[in-house]
C-alpha positions as CSV (number, residue, x, y, z in Angstrom):
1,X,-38.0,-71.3,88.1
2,X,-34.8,-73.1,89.6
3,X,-31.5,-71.9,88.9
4,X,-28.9,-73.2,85.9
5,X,-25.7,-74.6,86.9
6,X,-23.1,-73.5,83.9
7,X,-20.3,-75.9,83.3
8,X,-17.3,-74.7,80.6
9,X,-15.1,-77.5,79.0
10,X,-11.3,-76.7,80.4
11,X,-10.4,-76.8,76.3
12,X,-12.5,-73.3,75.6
13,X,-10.5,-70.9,73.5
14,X,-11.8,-67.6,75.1
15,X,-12.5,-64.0,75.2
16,X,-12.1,-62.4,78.6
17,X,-14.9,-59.9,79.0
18,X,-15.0,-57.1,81.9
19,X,-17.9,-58.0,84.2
20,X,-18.4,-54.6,84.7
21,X,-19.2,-54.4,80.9
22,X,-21.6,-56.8,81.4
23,X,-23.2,-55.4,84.8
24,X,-23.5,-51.9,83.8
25,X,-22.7,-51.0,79.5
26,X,-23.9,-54.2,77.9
27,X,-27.6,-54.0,79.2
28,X,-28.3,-50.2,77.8
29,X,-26.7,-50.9,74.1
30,X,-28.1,-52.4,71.0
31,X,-27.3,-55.2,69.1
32,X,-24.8,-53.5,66.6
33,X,-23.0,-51.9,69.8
34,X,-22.3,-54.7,71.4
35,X,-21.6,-57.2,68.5
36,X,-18.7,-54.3,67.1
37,X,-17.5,-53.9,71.4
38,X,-17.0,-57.7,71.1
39,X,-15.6,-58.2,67.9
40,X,-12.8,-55.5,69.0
41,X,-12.1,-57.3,72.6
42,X,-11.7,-60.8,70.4
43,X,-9.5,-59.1,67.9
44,X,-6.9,-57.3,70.6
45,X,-6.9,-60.3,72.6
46,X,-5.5,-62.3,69.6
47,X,-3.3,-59.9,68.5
48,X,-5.4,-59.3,65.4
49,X,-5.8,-56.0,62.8
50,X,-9.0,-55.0,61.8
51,X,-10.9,-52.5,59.2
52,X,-13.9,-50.7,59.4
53,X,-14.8,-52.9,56.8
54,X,-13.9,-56.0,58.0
55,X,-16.5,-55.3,60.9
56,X,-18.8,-54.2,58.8
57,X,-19.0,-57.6,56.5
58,X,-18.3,-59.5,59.4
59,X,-21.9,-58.8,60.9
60,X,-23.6,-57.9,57.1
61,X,-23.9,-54.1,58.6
62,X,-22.8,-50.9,56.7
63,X,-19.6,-48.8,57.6
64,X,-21.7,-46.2,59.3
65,X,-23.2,-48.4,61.2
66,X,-19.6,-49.6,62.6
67,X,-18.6,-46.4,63.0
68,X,-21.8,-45.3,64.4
69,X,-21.4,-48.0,67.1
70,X,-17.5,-46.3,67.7
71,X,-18.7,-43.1,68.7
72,X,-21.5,-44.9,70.7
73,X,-19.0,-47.1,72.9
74,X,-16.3,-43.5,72.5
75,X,-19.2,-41.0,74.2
76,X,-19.1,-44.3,76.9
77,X,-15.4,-43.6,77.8
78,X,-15.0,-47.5,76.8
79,X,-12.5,-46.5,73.7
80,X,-10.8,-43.8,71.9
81,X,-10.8,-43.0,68.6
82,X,-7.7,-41.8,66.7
83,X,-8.0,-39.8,63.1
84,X,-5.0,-38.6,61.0
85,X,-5.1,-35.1,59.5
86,X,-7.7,-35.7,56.8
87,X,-10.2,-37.3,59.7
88,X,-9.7,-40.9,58.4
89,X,-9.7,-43.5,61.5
90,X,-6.5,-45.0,62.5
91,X,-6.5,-46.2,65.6
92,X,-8.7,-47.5,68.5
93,X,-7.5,-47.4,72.2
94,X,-9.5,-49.8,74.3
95,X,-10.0,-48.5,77.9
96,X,-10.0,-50.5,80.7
97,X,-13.7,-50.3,82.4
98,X,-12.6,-50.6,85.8
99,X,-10.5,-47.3,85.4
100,X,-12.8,-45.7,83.8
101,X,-15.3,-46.4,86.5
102,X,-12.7,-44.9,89.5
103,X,-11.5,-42.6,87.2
104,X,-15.4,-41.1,86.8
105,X,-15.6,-41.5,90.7
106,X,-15.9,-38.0,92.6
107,X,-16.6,-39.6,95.5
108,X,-13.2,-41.2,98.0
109,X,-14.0,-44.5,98.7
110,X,-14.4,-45.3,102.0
111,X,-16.0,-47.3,104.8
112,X,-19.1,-45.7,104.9
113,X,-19.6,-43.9,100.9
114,X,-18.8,-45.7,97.9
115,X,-19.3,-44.4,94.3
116,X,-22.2,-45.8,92.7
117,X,-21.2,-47.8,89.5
118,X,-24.7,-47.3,88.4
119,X,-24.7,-43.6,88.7
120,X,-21.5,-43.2,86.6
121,X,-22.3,-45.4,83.4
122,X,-25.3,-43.1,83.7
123,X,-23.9,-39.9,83.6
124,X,-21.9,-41.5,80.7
125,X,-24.7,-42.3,79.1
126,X,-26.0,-38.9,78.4
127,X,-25.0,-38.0,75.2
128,X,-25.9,-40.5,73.3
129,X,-25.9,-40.8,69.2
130,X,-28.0,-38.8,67.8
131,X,-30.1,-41.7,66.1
132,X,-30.0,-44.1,68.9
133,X,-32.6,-46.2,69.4
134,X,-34.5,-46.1,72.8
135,X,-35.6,-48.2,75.5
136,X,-39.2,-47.7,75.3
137,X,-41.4,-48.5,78.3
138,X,-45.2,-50.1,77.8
139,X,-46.8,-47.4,78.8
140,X,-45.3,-45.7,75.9
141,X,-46.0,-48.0,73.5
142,X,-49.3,-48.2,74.9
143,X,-49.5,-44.5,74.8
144,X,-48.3,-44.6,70.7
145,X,-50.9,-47.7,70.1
146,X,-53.6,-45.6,70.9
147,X,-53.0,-42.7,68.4
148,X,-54.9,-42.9,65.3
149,X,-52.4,-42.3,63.2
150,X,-50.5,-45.0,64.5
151,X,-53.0,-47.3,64.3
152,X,-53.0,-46.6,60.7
153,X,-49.9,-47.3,59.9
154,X,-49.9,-50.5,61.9
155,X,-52.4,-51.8,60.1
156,X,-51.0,-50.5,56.5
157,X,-47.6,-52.3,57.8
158,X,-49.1,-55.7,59.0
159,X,-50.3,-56.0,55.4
160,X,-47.4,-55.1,53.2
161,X,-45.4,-58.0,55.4
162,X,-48.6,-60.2,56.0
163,X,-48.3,-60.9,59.3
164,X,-48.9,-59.4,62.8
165,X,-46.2,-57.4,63.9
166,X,-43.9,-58.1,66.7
167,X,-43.6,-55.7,70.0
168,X,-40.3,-55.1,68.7
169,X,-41.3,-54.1,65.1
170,X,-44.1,-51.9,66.7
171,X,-41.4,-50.4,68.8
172,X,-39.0,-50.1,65.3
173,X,-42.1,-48.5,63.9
174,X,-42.6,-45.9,66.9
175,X,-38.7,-45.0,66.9
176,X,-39.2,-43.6,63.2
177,X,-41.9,-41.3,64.7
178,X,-40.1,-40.6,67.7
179,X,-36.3,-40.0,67.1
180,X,-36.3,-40.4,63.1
181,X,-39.1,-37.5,62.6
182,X,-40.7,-39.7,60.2
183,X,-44.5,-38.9,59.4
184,X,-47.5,-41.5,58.8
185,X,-46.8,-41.1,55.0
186,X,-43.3,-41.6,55.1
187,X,-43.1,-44.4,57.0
188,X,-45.8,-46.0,54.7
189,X,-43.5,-45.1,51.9
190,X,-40.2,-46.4,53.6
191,X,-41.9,-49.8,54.6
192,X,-43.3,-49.9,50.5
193,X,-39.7,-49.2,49.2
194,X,-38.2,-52.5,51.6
195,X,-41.3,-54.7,51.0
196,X,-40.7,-54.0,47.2
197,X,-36.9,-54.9,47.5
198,X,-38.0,-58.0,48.9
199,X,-36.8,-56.9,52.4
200,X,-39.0,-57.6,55.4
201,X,-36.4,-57.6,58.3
202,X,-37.1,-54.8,60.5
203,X,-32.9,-54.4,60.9
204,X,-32.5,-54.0,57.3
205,X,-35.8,-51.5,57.7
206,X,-34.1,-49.6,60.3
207,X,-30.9,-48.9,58.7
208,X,-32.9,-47.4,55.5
209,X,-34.6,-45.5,57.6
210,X,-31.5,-44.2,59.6
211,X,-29.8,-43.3,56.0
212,X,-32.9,-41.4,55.1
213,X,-32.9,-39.5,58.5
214,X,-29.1,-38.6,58.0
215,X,-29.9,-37.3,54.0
216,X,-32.1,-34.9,55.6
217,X,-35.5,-37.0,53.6
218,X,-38.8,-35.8,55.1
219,X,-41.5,-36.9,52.8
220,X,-42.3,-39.8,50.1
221,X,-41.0,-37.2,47.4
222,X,-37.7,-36.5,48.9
223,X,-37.4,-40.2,49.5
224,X,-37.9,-41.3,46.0
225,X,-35.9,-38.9,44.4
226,X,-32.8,-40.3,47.0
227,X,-33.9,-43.9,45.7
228,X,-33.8,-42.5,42.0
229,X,-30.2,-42.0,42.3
230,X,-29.3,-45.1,42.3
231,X,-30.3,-47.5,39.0
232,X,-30.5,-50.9,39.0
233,X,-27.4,-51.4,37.7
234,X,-25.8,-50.2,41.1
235,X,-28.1,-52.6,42.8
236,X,-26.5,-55.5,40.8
237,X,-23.0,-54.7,41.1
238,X,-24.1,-54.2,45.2
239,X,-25.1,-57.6,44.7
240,X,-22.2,-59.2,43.1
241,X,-20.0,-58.2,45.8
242,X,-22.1,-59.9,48.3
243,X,-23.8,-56.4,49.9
244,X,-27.8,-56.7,50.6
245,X,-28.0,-53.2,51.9
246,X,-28.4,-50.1,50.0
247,X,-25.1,-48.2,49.2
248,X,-23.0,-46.1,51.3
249,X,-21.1,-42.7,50.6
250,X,-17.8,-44.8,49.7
251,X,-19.3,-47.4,48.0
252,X,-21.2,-44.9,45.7
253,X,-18.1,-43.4,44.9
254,X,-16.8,-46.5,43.6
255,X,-19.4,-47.6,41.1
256,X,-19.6,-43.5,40.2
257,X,-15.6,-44.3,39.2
258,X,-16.3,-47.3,37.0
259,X,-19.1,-46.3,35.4
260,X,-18.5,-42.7,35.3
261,X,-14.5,-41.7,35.0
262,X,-13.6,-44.9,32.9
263,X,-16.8,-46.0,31.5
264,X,-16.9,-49.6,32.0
265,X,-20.2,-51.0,31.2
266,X,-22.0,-53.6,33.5
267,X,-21.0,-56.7,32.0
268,X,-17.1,-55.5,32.2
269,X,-17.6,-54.4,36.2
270,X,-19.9,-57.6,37.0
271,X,-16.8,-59.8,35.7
272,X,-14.5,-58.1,38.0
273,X,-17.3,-58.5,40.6
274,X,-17.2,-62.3,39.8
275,X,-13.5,-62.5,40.2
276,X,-13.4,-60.4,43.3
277,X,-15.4,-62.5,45.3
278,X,-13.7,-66.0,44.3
279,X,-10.4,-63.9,45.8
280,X,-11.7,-62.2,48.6
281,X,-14.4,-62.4,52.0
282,X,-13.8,-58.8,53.0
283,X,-12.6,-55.2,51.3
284,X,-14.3,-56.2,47.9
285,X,-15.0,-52.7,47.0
286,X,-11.3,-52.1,47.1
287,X,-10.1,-54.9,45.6
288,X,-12.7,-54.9,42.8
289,X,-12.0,-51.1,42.5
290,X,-7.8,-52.7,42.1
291,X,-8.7,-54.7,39.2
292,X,-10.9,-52.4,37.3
293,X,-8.4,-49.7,37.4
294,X,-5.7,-52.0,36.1
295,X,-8.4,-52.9,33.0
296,X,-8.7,-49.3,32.5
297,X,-4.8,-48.6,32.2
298,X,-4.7,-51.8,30.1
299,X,-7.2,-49.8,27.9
300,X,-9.6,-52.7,28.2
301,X,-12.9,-52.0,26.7
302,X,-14.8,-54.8,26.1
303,X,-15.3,-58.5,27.5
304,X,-13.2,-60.1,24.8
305,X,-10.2,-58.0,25.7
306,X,-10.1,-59.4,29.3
307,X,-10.0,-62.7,27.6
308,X,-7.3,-62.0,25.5
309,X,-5.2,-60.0,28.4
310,X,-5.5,-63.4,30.2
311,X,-4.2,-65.4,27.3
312,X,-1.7,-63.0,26.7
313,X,-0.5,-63.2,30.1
314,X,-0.1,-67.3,30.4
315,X,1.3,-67.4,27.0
316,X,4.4,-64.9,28.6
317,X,5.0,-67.2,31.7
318,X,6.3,-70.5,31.8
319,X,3.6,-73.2,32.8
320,X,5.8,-74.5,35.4
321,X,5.7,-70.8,36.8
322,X,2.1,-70.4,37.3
323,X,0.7,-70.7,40.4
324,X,-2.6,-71.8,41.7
325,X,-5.5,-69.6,43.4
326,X,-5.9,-69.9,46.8
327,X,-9.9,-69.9,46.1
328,X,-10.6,-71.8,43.3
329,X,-7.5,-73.7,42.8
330,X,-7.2,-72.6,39.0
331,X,-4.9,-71.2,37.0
332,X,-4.0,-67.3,37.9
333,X,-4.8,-64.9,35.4
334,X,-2.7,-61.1,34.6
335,X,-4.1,-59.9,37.7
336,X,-2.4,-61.2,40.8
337,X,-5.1,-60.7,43.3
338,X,-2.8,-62.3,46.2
339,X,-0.5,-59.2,45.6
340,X,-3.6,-57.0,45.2
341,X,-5.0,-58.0,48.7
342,X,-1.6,-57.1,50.4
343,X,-1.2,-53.9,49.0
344,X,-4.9,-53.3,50.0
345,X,-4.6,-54.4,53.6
346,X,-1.1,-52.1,53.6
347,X,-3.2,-49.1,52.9
C-alpha cells in the first residue's frame, strides 16, 4: 500500500501533543486513558479548569472511570495527583514526557550507549491498575476459544445480542475471566442484566462488570442483590439527568439525600431534574442536589408548592427586573440557577 501525504490547513486551532506520547504511552493505553490524557493537554493549553465530572460527562464515562484513567497515566510518571487532607483531588501536575524519559534514564548518554525509550515506558508500565484491561495475543484467544466453558458462554452471548460477536467482544468476554474473576455463570448473568437494560455495547458491559469486580460480586446471587439496591426510581432520576450508566458511590448518595433525609417523592425530584438539565451540561448531580435542598428549606412538599414558590417569587420583583435564562430564554423562577452554577464551580 503506498504512503499518505498529510496536509493541515495553516488556520487549525491546535493541541500540541509530545511525540514521545505518541511513540511510546499512547500505543499500550485504552480508549478511556487516552481520551481523559487528551482532554487534560487541551484544557492546560487553553488555560482552562476542569472537574472530575466535567471529564466524565464529557466522554459519557463514570467518575471512577476518570479517576481510574489518573492513576493509570500517575503510575506512568505522565502526571501527579494532588489530594487535600480528607483525600479529595485538587490538583493535577502534567509532567513533561521528555524529562520523564531522561529523568528514568540510568544510563549516560553517549556516543556509543543510549537509553532505550522503549525499555523505560516499560519498566513504567509495570504496575498497572488493578482492573486494566490487557493486550491479548491470538494465541490466547485461541487458547480461551477452545475451552468448553468458553464456548458456552460464546454461544449463550451471541444470542442474548443476536449477532456474532466481534474479536474485541470475545476479548471483552475473556478479560472478565481473566483479570475480573468472573465465572461462566456470572458472566451469563452480567450479559442478562445489560441485555435486559437494553444495553448491548460491550463499553457499557465492561464498566458493569468493573463495578461488580470492585463490590467484591462473585456469583449471580451477590450480583442481584447489588442490582436490588437500586429501584427503578433511581434508574429514572439517573435518566433525567442525562446518565445511561448505573450509579456511582456519589451519585447514590445523592438520590439516598432526596429521597431519604428530606423525603421528596419522584415527581418533586424529576421536576428539579427537568429544570437542571435546561440550566446545565455538566455537574447536574450538584446543581440538582442545590435546588432540592433549597425546596426542602422552603418546606416544599408537594408539586403545587413549587408552583406557587414561583409565583410568589415574580409577583415580589418588578417585571422590568426579571431576567431571561440563558437556556430557554424564559422567565427565571425563585431559584437563580446562574448563581447556583457559580457557587458550584467555586466549590
Amino acid at each position: 500500500m503506498s504512503s499518505l501525504t498529510i496536509y493541515k490547513d495553516d488556520s487549525m486551532d491546535m493541541t500540541p501533543i509530545s511525540n514521545l506520547f505518541i511513540d511510546y504511552f499512547m500505543k499500550d493505553a485504552n480508549d478511556a486513558q487516552i481520551k481523559v490524557y487528551l482532554y487534560l493537554i487541551r484544557m492546560i493549553s487553553a488555560n482552562l479548569p476542569t472537574s472530575i465530572s466535567e471529564i466524565a460527562d464529557q466522554f459519557n464515562h463514570t467518575e471512577k472511570d476518570v479517576l481510574r484513567s489518573l492513576k493509570y497515566w500517575e503510575k506512568n510518571q505522565l502526571l501527579s495527583l494532588e489530594f487535600n487532607e480528607s483525600k479529595t483531588l485538587t490538583g493535577i501536575h502534567i509532567n513533561e514526557v521528555k524529562n520523564l524519559i531522561e529523568k528514568k534514564s540510568s544510563i549516560k548518554v553517549d556516543s556509543v550507549q543510549t537509553a532505550s525509550a522503549s525499555t523505560i515506558v516499560q519498566e513504567a508500565s509495570e504496575v498497572m491498575d488493578k482492573y486494566e484491561k490487557p493486550v491479548y495475543s491470538p494465541d490466547q484467544i485461541k487458547m480461551f476459544r477452545e475451552q468448553s466453558d468458553a464456548q458456552q458462554i460464546l454461544f449463550i452471548t451471541e444470542q442474548y445480542l443476536g449477532k456474532t460477536l466481534s474479536s474485541s467482544e470475545i476479548k471483552s468476554i475473556f478479560y472478565f475471566y481473566d483479570v475480573l474473576g468472573f465465572n461462566s455463570d456470572l458472566i451469563d448473568y452480567l450479559i442478562q442484566y445489560c441485555v435486559g437494560r437494553n444495553k448491548k455495547d460491550f463499553r457499557y458491559i465492561e464498566k458493569v462488570a468493573i463495578s461488580w469486580a470492585e463490590e467484591g460480586i462473585k456469583t449471580p446471587k451477590q450480583a442481584s442483590s447489588l442490582v436490588g439496591k437500586y429501584d427503578r426510581s433511581v434508574y429514572k432520576i439517573m435518566a433525567a439527568l442525562g446518565k445511561t450508566a448505573s450509579p456511582v458511590g456519589k451519585e447514590v448518595d445523592f438520590i439516598s439525600k432526596w429521597t431519604k433525609t428530606y423525603g421528596f417523592s419522584l415527581d418533586i425530584i424529576l421536576e428539579a431534574c427537568d429544570r437542571t438539565v435546561l440550566a446545565v451540561d455538566t455537574h447536574r448531580f450538584e446543581y440538582a442536589d442545590s435546588v432540592i435542598s433549597n425546596w426542602y428549606k422552603s418546606n416544599i412538599h408537594h408539586l403545587n408548592d413549587i408552583k406557587k414558590a414561583d409565583e410568589s417569587f415574580k409577583k415580589s420583583k418588578p417585571s422590568s427586573s426579571l431576567t431571561k435564562n440563558a437556556f430557554n430564554q424564559f422567565e427565571q423562577n425563585a431559584y437563580d440557577f446562574t448563581k447556583l452554577e457559580k457557587e458550584i464551580l467555586s466549590n
